[in-house]
C-alpha positions in Angstrom: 99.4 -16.2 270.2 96.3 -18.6 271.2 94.9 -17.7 275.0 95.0 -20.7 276.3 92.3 -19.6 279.0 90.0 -18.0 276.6 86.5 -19.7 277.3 86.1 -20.5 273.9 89.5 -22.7 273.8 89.2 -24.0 276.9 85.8 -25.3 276.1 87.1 -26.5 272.6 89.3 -28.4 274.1 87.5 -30.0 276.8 84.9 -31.0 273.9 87.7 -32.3 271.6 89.1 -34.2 274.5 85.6 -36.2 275.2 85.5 -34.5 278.8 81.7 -34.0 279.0 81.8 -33.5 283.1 84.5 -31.5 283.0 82.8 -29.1 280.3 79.7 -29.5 281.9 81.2 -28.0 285.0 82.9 -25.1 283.6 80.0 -24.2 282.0 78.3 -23.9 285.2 81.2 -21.6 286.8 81.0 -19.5 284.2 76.9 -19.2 284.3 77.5 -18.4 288.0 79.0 -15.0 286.5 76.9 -14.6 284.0 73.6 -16.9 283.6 73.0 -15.1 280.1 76.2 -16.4 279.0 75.0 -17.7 275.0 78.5 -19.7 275.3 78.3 -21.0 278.1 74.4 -22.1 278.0 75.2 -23.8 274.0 77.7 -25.5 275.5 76.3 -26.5 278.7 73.2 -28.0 276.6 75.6 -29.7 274.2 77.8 -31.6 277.1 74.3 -32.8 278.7 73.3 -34.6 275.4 76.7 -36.0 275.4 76.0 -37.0 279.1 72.3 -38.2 278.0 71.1 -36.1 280.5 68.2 -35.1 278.2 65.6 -33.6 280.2 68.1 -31.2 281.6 69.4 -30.5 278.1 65.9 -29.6 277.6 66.0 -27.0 280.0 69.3 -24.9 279.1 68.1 -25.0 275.4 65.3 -22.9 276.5 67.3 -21.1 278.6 68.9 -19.8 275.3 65.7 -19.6 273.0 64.3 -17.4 276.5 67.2 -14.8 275.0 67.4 -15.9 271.2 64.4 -17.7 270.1 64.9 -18.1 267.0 68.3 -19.5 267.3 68.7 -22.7 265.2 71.4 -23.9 266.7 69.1 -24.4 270.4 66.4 -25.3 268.5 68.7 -28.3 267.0 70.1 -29.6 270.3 66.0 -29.5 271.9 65.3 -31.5 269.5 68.1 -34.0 269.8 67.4 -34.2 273.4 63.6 -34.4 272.8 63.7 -36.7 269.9 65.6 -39.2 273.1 62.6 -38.5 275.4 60.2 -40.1 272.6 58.5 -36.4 272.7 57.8 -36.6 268.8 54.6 -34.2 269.3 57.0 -31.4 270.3 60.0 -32.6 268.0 57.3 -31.9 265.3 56.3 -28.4 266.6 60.3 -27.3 266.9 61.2 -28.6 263.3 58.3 -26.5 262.0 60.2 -23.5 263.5 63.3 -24.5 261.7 61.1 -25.1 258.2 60.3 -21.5 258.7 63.5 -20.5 259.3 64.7 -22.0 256.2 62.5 -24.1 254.0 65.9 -26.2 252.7 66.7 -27.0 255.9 67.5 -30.8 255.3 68.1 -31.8 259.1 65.0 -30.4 260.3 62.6 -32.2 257.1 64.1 -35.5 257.7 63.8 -35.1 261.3 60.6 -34.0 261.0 59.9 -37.6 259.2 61.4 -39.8 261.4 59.3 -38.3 264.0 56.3 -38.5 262.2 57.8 -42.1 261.6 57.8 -42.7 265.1 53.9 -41.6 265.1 53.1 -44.0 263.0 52.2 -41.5 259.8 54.0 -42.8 257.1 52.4 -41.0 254.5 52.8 -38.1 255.9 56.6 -39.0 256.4 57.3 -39.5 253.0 56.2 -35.4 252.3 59.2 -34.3 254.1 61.4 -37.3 252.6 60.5 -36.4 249.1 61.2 -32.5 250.1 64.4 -33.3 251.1 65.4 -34.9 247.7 63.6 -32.7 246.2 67.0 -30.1 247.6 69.2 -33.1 248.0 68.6 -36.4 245.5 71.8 -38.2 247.5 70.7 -37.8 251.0 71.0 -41.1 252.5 68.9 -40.1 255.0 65.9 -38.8 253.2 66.3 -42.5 251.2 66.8 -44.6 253.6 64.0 -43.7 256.2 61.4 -43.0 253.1 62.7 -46.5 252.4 61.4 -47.4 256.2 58.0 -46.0 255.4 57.3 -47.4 252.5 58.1 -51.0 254.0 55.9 -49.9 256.9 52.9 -49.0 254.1 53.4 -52.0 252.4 55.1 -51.2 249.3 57.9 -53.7 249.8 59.4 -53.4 246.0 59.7 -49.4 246.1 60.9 -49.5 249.9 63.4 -51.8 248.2 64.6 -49.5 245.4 64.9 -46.8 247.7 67.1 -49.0 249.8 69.6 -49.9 246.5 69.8 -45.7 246.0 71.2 -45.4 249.2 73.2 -48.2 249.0 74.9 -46.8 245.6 75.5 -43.8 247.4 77.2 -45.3 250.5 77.8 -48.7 250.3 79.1 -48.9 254.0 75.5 -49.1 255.4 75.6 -52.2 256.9 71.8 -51.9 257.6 70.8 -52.1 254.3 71.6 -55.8 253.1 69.7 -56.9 255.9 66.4 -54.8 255.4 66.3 -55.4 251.6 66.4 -59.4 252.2 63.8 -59.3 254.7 61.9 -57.3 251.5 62.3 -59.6 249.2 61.3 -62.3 251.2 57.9 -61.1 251.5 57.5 -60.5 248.2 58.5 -64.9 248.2 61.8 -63.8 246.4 64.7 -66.0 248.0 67.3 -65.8 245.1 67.2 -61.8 245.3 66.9 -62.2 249.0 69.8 -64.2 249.2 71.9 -61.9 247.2 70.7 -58.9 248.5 71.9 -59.9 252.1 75.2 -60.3 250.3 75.8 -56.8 249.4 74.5 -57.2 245.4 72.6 -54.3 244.4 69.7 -54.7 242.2 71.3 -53.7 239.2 73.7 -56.7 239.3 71.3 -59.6 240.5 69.8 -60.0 237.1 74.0 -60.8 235.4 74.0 -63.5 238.4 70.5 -65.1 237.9 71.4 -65.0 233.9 74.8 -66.8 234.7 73.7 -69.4 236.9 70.7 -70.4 234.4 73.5 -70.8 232.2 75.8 -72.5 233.7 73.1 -74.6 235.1 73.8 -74.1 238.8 72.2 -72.4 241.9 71.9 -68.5 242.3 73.7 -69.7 245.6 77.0 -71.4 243.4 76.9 -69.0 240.7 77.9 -65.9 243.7 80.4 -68.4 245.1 82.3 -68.5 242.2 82.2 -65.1 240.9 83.3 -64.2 244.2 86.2 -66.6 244.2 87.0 -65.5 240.5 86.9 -61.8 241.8 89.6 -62.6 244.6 91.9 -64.2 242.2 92.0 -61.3 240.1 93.0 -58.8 242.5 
């Protein structure tokens, strides 16, 4: 029989139920009995976040690491919380930790990249991208921000390809049609630009630029009635 008043359930519950203040407050009561309570702090921390009450977040997370300090789990809400205060230099210093924990820790190398994003170091970005793949050649999120600072660098073409990978992978991204048009509009590419806000990935553009030559009409026609021919089929 589940125990309905077990902390643990109670607190899943409140969590599963979206009731933040709630959790948040019997957190506190139970910290009142015990303020070295590792449940009650984690979860404390967690409904803060939830709250975006960061800076407080900030402070129950140590609160833990005071007792554990190696405990990722801290580490990784700290640096959620942190990563919303725009404090990148200290995001960088607590994603280190976790490298050192565990060198294949994807979360903590991409998170160290966007961070380093935010900093304006690209280059060094792209390190901790190509790590991640390195572990993990499908993480969207490795591709997509190296993708970001490669467009930042100036290398709109690869920034592009890196986009298409993660679009092949998930092709729900809605961000991605968007960001590879604006690409190839600086490279002064409007047919690809035009299909790449449609959705096309790169691989099909060059069948659709081929058609339209040969049916002698615009890139812009030639989608048009594939598409229509595609609906009819279905």
């Amino acid at each position: 029989m589940i125990d309905l008043l077990d902390p643990t359930n109670v607190i899943t519950r409140m969590f599963d139920g979206e009731n933040y203040d709630q959790l948040y407050n019997y957190c506190k009561d139970l910290l009142k009995k015990d303020p070295s309570d590792m449940l009650a702090l984690q979860n404390i921390s967690l409904s803060l976040i939830y709250l975006k009450n960061f800076e407080e977040a900030v402070t129950y997370c140590d609160k833990v690491l005071e007792i554990k300090p190696s405990d990722a789990y801290a580490i990784k809400n700290k640096i959620f919380a942190l990563e919303n205060l725009k404090q990148y230099d200290q995001v960088l210093k607590l994603c280190e930790k976790l490298i050192q924990i565990d060198p294949k820790d994807t979360w903590a190398l991409n998170s160290m990249g966007i961070s380093l994003n935010e900093l304006d170091r690209h280059k060094d970005a792209i390190l901790y991208y190509d790590t991640t793949l390195v572990i993990d050649p499908n993480d969207v999120t490795a591709l997509m921000n190296k993708a970001i600072s490669l467009s930042h660098l100036g290398n709109f073409q690869d920034a592009i390809n890196y986009y298409d990978l993660a679009q092949r992978i998930d092709s729900s991204l809605r961000e991605i049609p968007p960001a590879k048009s604006k690409l190839y509009e600086k490279l002064n590419m409007p047919d690809e630009a035009f299909l790449a806000a449609q959705g096309v990935l790169n691989k099909d553009m060059e069948k659709i630029k081929s058609d339209a030559k040969e049916n002698k009409c615009s890139i812009f026609h030639q989608f048009c009635d594939d598409e229509f021919k595609n609906t009819n089929s279905e």
